[in-house]
N, C-alpha and C positions, 0 to 999 in steps of 0.2 A: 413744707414749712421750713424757713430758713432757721437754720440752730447756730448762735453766736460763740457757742463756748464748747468748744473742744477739747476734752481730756484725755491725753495718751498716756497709760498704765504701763511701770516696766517691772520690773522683779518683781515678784508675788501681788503684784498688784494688777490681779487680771479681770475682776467684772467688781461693779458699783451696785450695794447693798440699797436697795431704796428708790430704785430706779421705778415708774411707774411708765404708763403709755407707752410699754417700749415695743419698738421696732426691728428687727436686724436689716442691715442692707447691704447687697453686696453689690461693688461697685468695681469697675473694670477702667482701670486712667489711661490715658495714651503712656503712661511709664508701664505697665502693667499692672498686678492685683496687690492691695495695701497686705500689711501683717495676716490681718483676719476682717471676718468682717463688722461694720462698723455696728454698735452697739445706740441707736437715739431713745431717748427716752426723756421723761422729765424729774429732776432731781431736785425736792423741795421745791416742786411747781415750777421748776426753771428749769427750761428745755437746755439739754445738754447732748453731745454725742460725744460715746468712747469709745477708743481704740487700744486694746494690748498690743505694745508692743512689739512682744517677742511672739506672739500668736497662744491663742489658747493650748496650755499644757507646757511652753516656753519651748518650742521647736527650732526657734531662727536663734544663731549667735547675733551677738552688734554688726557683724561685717555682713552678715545676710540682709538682714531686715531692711527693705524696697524704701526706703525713707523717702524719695521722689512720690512713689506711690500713694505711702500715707498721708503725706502734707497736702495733695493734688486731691487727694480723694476727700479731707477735711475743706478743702476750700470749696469742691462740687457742691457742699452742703449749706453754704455759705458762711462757714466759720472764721470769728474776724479775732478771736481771744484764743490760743491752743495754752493752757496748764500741763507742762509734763509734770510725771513723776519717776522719780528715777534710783537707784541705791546709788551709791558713792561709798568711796573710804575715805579714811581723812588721814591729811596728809600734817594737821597739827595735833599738838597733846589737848588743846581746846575743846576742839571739835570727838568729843567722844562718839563712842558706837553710842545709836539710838537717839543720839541730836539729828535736828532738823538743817540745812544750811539754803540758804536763798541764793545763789551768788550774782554775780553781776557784772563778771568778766568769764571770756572763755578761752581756751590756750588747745587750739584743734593739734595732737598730737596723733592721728589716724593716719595710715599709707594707702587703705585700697575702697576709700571711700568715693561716690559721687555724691558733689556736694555745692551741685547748681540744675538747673533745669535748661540751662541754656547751651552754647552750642550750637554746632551741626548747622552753621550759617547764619548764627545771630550772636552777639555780644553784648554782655551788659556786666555791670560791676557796682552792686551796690558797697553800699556804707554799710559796713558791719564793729566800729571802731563802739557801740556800743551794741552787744549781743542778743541782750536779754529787754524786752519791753521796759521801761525803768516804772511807767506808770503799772504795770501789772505784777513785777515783783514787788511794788511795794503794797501792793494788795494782797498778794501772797505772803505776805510777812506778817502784814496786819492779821491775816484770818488764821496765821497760826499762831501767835501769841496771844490771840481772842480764844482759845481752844484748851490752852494752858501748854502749848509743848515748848520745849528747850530749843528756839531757833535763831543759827546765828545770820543776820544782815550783811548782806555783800560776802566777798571771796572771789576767788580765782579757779575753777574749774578746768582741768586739763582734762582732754578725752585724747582718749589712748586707743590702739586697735584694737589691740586683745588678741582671741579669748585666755589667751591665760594673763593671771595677774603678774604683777612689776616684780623684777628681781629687786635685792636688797641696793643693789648699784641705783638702779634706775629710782629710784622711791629716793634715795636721798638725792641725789639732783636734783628731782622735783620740791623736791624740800628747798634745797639752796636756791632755786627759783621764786619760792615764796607762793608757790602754789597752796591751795588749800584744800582742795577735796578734788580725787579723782575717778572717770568713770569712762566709758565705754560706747553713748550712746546720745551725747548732747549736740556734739559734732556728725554728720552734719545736719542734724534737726534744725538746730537755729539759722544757718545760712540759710536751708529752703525756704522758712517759715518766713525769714525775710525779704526773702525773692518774692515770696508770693502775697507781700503785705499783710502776714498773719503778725501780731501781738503775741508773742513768746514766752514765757516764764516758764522756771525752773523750783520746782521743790524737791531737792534734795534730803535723801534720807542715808545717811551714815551708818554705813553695819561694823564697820572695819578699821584700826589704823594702817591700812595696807599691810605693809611688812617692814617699814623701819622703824617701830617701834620693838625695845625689846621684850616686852613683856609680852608683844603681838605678833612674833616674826614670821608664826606661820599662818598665813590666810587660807582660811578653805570653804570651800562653797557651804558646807554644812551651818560653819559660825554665821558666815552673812546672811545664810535664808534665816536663822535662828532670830536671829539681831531683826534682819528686815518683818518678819512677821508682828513682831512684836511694836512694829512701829505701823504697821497696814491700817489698821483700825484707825489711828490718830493720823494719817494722810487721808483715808475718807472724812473723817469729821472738819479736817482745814480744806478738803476743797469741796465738802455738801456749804462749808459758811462764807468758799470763798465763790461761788456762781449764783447768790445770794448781791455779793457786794459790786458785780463786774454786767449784770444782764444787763441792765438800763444803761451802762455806760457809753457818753458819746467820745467813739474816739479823736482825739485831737493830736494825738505823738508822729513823729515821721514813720511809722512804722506802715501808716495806711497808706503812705504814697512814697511807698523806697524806688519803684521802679521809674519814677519819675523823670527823673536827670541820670537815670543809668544805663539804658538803652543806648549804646554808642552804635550800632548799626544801623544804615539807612533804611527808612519804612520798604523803599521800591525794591532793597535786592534782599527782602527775608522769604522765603519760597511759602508759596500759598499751604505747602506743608505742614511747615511749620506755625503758619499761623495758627492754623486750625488744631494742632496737636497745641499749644500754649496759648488759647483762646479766652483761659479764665485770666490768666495774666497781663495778655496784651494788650484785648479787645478796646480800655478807657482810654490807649497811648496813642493805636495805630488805626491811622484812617484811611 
């Protein structure tokens, strides 16, 4: 059964309460094996598949975690909508611990990421100048102010390498950037998700003002799981209301056909290789 909406879980947000008809699958990509494996079920009657991110029990750092893997393995299932959910700090006095943020731009500030599926005798270059589905985060907005939580619209999202958090230097730069919340794992999610013409959005969950706030200056894993648990429950109720508002949705945004005009390599010299290993991707392009 083809499952259209896709939900990848990250800090304590590791299995969906409500889940019925479920399935576990494990699935093997030409990248190799996703986080864990993939969790199908149906969520308020609306077939959905999850994946934790950092694997059950939070075993993978952001620089681990196969993110080729995962996006490749959500698209095997035919997922055409991925909902992350993700912690973030905030990098304004606005955006308190325990807000919501949608944002709408992204600032890939990562070193030892992959963060294409392409390569190794093929080139392509999509449009990434808008990151995030516009039509899906505004869906995401909507289902979390239907829900009653504190969430702010649009923002700038920097993803950072990690795993340890930003000195007091680095956070204010970020700041004079005009950045607004930063994380660890959005990058490279969205470039694959667009590679592979999945529809992306981002619900972010704020545990933290990083570290340059003074009141806040030291961040520690304890405060964030603290903060982020207490927001766990009000992220499953905005995305049980929000695969409710997005199943029947027909897509019409570029997001379903980014690969279109971005394949600069010629069809005859891409090696039967690699077709077959990017098979979900290329098979509508290349004839």
């Amino acid at each position: 059964m083809q499952v259209k909406i896709g939900i990848i879980g990250g800090s304590g947000f590791y299995q969906i309460e409500g889940l019925t008809n479920i399935e576990t699958i494990e699935i093997e990509t030409p990248f190799g094996k996703p986080s864990d494996a993939l969790i199908q079920g149906k969520l308020d009657e609306q077939p959905v598949v999850f994946l934790p991110r950092h694997g059950v029990g939070h075993p993978l750092l952001p620089s681990d975690i196969n993110v080729r893997a995962n996006i490749y393995a959500l698209k095997t299932l035919g997922v055409e909508w991925v909902i992350s959910v993700s912690a973030v700090g905030s990098l304004k006095q606005e955006i308190e611990p325990r807000h919501f943020v949608v944002p709408d731009q992204l600032y890939d500030h990562t070193k030892d990421r992959i963060s294409t599926f392409f390569g190794d005798g093929i080139a392509a270059h999509v449009s990434m100048a808008h990151p995030f589905c516009s039509r899906l985060i505004t869906h995401i907005y909507n289902a979390a102010t239907e829900v009653g939580a504190t969430v702010h619209n649009g923002g700038t999202y920097i993803c950072m390498e990690g795993p340890g958090f930003s000195t007091q230097a680095e956070s204010n730069v970020y700041r004079q950037f005009g950045f607004d919340i930063i994380g660890m794992t959005a990058a490279p999610e969205a470039k694959l998700a667009r590679e592979a013409e999945m529809c992306y959005g981002l619900l972010a969950c704020s545990t933290d003002y990083d570290c340059w706030h003074p009141e806040h200056d030291n961040v520690t894993t304890d405060m964030i799981l603290d903060n982020l648990r207490s927001n766990v429950e009000i992220s499953k109720q905005i995305v049980k209301n929000l695969v409710t508002k997005i199943q029947t949705e027909e897509r019409d945004c570029s997001c379903a056909n980014a690969l279109q005009y971005a394949i600069a390599t010629q069809s005859d010299k891409i090696s039967i290789a690699k077709r077959h290993q990017l098979k979900l991707l290329l098979d509508k392009y290349l004839v």
